[in-house]
C-alpha positions as CSV (number, residue, x, y, z in Angstrom):
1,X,1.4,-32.6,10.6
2,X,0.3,-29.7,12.5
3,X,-2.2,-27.0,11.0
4,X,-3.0,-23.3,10.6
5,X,-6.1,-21.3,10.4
6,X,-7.0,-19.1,7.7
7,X,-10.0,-16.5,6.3
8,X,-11.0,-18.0,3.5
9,X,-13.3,-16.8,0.5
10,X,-15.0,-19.7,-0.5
11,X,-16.7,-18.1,-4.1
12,X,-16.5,-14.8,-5.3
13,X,-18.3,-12.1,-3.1
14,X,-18.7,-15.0,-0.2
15,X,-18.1,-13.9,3.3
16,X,-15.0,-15.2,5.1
17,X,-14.8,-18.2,6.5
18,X,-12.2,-20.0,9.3
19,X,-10.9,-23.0,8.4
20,X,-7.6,-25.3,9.2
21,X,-5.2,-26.5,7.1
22,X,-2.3,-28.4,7.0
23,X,1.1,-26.4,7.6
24,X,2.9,-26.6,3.9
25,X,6.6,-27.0,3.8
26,X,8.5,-24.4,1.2
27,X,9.8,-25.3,-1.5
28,X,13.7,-24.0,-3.2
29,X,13.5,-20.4,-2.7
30,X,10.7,-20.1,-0.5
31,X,10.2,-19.1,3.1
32,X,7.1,-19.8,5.5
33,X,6.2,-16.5,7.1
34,X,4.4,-17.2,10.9
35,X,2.2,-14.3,10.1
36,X,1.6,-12.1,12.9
37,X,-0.1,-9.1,11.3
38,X,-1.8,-8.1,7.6
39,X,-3.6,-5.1,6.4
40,X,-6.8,-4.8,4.7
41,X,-6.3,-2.9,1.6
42,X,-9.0,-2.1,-0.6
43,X,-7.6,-4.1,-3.7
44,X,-8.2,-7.3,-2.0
45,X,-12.4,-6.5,-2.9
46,X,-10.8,-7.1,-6.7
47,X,-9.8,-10.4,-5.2
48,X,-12.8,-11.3,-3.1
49,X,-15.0,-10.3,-6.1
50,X,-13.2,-12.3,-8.3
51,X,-12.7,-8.9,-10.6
52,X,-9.1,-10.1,-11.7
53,X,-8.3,-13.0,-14.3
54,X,-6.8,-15.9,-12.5
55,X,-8.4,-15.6,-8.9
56,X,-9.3,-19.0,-7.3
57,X,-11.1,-20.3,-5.1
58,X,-11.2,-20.6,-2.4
59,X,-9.0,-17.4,-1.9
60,X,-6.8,-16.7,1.0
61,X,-5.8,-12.8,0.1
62,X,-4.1,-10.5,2.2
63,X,-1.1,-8.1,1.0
64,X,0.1,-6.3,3.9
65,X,2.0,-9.4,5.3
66,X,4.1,-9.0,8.7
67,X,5.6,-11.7,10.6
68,X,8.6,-14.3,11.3
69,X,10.6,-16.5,9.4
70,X,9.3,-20.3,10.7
71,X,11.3,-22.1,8.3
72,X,13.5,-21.7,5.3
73,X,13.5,-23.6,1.8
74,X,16.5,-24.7,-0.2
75,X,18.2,-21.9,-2.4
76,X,17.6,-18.8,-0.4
77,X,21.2,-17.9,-0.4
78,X,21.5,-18.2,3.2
79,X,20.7,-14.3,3.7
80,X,17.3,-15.7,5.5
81,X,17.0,-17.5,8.5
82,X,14.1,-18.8,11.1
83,X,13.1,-15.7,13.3
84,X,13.6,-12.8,11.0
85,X,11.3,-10.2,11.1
86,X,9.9,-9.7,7.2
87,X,7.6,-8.1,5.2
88,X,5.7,-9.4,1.9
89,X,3.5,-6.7,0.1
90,X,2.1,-6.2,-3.2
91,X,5.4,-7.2,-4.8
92,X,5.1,-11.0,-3.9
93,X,7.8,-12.2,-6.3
94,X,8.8,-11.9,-9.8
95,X,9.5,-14.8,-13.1
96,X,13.4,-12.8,-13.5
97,X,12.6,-13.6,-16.9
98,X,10.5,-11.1,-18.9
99,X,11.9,-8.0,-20.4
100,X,11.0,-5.2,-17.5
101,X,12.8,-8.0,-15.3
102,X,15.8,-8.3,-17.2
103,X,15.3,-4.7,-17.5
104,X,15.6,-4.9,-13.0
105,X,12.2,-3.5,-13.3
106,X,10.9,-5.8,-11.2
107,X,7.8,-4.0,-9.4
108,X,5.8,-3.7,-13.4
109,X,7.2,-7.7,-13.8
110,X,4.5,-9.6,-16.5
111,X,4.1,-12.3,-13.8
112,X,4.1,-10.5,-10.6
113,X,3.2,-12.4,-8.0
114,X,1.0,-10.7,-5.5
115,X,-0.2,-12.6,-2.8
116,X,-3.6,-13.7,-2.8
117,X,-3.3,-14.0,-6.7
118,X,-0.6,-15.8,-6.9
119,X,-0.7,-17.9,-3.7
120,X,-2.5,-18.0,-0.8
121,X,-1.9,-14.0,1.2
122,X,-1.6,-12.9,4.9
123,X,-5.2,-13.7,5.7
124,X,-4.1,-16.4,8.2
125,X,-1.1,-17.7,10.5
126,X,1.6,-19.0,8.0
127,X,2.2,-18.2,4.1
128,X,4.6,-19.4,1.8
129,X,7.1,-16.5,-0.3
130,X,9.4,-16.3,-2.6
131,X,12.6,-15.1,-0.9
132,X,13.0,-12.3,-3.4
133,X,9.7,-10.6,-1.7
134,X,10.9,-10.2,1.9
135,X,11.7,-7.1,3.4
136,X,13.7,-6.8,6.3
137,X,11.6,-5.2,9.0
138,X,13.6,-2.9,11.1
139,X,13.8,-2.8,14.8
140,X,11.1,-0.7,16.7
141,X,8.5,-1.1,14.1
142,X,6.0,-2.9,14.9
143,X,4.6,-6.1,12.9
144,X,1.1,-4.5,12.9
145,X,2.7,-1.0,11.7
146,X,4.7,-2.8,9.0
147,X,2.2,-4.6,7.2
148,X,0.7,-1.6,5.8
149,X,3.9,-0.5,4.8
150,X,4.4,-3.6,2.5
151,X,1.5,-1.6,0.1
152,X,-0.3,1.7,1.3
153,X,3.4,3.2,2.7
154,X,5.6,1.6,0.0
155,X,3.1,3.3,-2.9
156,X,2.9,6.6,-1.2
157,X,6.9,6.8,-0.3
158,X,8.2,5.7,-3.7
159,X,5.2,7.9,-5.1
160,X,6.7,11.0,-3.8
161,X,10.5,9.7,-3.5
162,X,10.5,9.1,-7.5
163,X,9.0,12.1,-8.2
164,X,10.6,15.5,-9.6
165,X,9.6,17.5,-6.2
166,X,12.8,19.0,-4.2
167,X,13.2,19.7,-0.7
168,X,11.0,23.0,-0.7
169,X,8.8,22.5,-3.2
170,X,5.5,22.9,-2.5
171,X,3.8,19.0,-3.0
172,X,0.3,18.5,-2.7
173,X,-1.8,15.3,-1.5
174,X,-5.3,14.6,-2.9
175,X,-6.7,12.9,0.4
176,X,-6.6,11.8,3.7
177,X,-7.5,8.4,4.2
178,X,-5.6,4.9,3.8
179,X,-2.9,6.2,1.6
180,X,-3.4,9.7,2.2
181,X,-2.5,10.3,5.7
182,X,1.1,8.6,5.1
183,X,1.5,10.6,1.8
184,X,1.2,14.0,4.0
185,X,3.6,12.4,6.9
186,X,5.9,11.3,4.3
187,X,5.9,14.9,2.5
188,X,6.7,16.2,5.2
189,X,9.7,14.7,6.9
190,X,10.6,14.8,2.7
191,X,10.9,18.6,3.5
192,X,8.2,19.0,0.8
193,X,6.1,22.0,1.5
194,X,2.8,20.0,2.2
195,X,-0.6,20.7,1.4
196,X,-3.3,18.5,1.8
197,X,-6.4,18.0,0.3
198,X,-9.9,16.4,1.3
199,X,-13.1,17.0,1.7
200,X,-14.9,19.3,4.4
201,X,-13.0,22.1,6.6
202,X,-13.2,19.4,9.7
203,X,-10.2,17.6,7.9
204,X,-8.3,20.8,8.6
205,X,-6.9,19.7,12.2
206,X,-6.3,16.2,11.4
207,X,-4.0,17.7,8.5
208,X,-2.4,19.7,10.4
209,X,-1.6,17.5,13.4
210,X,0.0,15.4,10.6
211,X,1.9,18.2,9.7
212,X,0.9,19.8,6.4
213,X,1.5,23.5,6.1
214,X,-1.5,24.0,4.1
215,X,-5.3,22.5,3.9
216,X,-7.6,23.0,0.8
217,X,-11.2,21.7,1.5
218,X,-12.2,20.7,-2.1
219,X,-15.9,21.1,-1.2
220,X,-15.2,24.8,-0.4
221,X,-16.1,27.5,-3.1
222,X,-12.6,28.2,-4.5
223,X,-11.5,25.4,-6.5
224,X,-8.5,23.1,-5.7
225,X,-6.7,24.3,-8.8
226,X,-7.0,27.9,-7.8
227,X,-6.4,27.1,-4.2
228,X,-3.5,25.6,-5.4
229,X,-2.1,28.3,-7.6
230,X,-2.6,30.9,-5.0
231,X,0.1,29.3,-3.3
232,X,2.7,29.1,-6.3
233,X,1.4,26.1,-7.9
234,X,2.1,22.4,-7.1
235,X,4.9,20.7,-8.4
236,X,3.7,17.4,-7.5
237,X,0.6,16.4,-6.5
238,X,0.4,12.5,-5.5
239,X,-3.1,11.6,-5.8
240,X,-4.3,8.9,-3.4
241,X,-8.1,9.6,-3.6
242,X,-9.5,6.6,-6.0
243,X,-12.0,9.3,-7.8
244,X,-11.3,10.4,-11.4
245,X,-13.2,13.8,-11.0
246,X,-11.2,15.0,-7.9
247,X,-7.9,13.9,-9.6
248,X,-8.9,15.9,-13.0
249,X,-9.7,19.0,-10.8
250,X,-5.4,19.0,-9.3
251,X,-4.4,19.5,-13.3
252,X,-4.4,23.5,-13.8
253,X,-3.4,24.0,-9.6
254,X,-0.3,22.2,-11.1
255,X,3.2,24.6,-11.5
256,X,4.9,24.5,-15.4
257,X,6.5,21.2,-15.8
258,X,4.4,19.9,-12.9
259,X,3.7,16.6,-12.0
260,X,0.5,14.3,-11.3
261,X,1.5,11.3,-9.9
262,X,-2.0,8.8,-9.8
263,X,-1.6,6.0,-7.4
264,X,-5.5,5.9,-6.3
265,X,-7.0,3.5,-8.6
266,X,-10.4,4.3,-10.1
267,X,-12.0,2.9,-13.2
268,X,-13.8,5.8,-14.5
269,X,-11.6,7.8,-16.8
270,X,-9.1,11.2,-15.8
271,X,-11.0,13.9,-17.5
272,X,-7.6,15.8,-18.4
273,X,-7.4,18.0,-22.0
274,X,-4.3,17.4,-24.3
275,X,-3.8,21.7,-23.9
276,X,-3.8,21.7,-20.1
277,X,-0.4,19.1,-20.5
278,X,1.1,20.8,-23.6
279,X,0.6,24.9,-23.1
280,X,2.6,24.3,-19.6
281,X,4.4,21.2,-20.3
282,X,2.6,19.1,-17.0
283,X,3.3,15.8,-17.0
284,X,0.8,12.8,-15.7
285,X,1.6,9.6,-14.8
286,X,0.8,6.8,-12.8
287,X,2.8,5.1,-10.2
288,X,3.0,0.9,-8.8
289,X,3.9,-0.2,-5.6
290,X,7.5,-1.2,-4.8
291,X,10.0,-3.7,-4.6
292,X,11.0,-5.5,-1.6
293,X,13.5,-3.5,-1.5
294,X,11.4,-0.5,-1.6
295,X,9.7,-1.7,1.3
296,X,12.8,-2.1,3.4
297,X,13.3,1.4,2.3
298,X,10.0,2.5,3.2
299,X,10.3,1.2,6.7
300,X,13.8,2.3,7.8
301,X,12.1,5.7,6.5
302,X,9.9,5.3,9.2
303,X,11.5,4.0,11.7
304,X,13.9,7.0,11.5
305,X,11.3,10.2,11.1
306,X,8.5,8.1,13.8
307,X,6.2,7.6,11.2
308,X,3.4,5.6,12.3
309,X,0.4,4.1,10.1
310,X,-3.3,5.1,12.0
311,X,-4.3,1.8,12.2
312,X,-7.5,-0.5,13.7
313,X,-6.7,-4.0,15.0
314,X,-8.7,-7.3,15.0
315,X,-8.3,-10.4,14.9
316,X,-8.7,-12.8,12.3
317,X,-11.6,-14.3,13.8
318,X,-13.4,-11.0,12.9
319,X,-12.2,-10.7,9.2
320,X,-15.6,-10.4,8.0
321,X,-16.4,-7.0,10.1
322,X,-12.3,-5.9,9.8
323,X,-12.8,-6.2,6.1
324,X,-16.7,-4.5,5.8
325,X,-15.3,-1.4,7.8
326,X,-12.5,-1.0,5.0
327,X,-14.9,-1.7,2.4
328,X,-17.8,1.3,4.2
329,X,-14.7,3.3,4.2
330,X,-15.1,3.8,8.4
331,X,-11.7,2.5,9.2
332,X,-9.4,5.3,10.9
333,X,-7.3,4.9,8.9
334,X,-5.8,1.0,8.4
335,X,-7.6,-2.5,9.2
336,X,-4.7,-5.0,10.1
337,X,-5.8,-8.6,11.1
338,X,-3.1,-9.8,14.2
339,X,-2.7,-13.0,15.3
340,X,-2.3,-14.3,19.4
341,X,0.1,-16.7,20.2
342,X,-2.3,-19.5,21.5
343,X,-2.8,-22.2,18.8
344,X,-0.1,-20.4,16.1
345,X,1.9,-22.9,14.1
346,X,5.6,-22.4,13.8
């Protein structure tokens, strides 16, 4: 049998390692994915660190998954065949059999199965899904552009898609890095009036050139909440930054009946008063990835406004350097492993 190469983790916090392995066959309603592209996103450290219950080693992880169909499994309803061009994100699979699945709330499934939790992620040149995680990826986008839409662009796109902001209204996004940058492309072409937030007046260009109408430096000395209200107030602000304090400080710049919608993870807690909800009835919640489906979504989105992830390539020989530049927080804006076509298994 022929083999593959992965980055492995051998124990928790262990650097990345190559090693080959045999080429697995999928089983009823699986695929194997020939894996030409995956993003680093900063939740695989929960992985690499062993911070979740379950992890193994040694861990294959890897979330952003973008590639071609090698071969097909038994059961896959025949809507899959060898060549497509798919996508597997954070939503690797669900059981169908827990309440918020027969509820057809699939993305908050008990048992979701995300890759490099549940089996072996896009950290190397083949994986083995579940048919009911593919998304379709559309022509013109890219396999290394896609990946990151399988978590960062589905999060930030159903974020602000499943939200109570209106064409017009004026939507603010806490950040400008990973998530960030496509929340503010994706406001836009939403016909949101943008405003983006981040630290330092430099980041003023770089929001603008992605197209937000407004820029608040939260390091500045009026505060975001009052920058905020001095434009009308926020009905929405989607916060991407993963820091408790800067989310907390969005509350009172949000409009009556507004809306914060966390999908920056942080553990420290949102330092948020019952009065500053109740006296103008705001509303906080926080939002998950997205279904398969909701990738495809995300991605004919962007195939039809040009929406591009700012990405950094490498390949996965480098995974150790790829994945400390996402972990320093000096990748502009995406790491995405690719693969060459010499020695790939099909």
């Amino acid at each position: 049998m022929s083999s593959y190469r992965v980055a492995q983790v051998g124990a928790a916090g262990a650097p990345f390692e190559i090693v080959e392995r045999d080429v697995p066959r999928p089983g009823p309603g699986h695929v194997r994915v020939t894996v030409d592209a995956c993003g680093i996103c900063h939740s695989d450290a929960m992985f690499v660190d062993g911070a979740l219950p379950g992890v193994r080693f040694p861990l294959v992880t890897g979330h952003e998954i973008a590639g071609r169909i090698a071969e097909v499994g038994e059961r896959t309803n025949g809507r899959w065949k060898v060549d497509d061009r798919v996508a597997v994100g954070w939503f690797g699979g669900s059981c169908h059999h827990c309440t918020p699945c027969r509820q057809g709330d699939f993305i908050v499934c008990e048992h979701l199965k995300v890759p490099g939790w549940a089996y072996d992620g896009g950290f190397g040149e083949t994986v083995i899904a579940p048919a009911d995680a593919l998304a379709r990826i559309p022509d013109g986008l890219a396999a290394a552009d896609a990946g990151p839409m399988a978590c960062a662009g589905v999060t930030t796109y159903n974020g602000l898609r499943r939200s109570t902001a209106r064409p017009g209204d004026l939507v603010a996004v806490l950040g400008l890095g990973g998530l960030g940058h496509l929340g503010v492309q994706f406001a836009v072409a939403m016909g949101f009036e943008t405003v983006a937030i981040a630290r330092g007046a430099d980041k003023a260009d770089f929001a603008k050139q992605l197209g937000a109408h407004h820029y608040v430096d939260s390091t500045a000395g009026t505060s975001v909440a009052n920058a905020l209200q001095s434009l009308g107030g926020a009905r929405v602000v989607l916060a991407t930054a993963s820091n408790s304090a800067a989310i907390s400080a969005t509350v009172e710049g949000l409009a009556h009946r507004g809306e914060l919608v966390v999908i920056g993870a942080d553990t420290e807690p949102l330092a948020i008063s019952p009065t500053q909800l109740l006296m103008r009835a705001r509303v906080v919640r926080g939002h998950p990835s997205g279904t398969a489906q909701d990738v495809q979504d995300t991605m004919a989105f962007c195939a039809l406004q040009g929406i591009r992830p700012m990405i950094e390539t490498m390949p996965l020989e480098h995974a150790n350097e790829a994945y400390g530049k996402m972990l320093a927080g000096t990748a502009r804006f995406r790491m995405v492993l690719t693969h060459t076509e010499a020695g790939r298994t099909r």
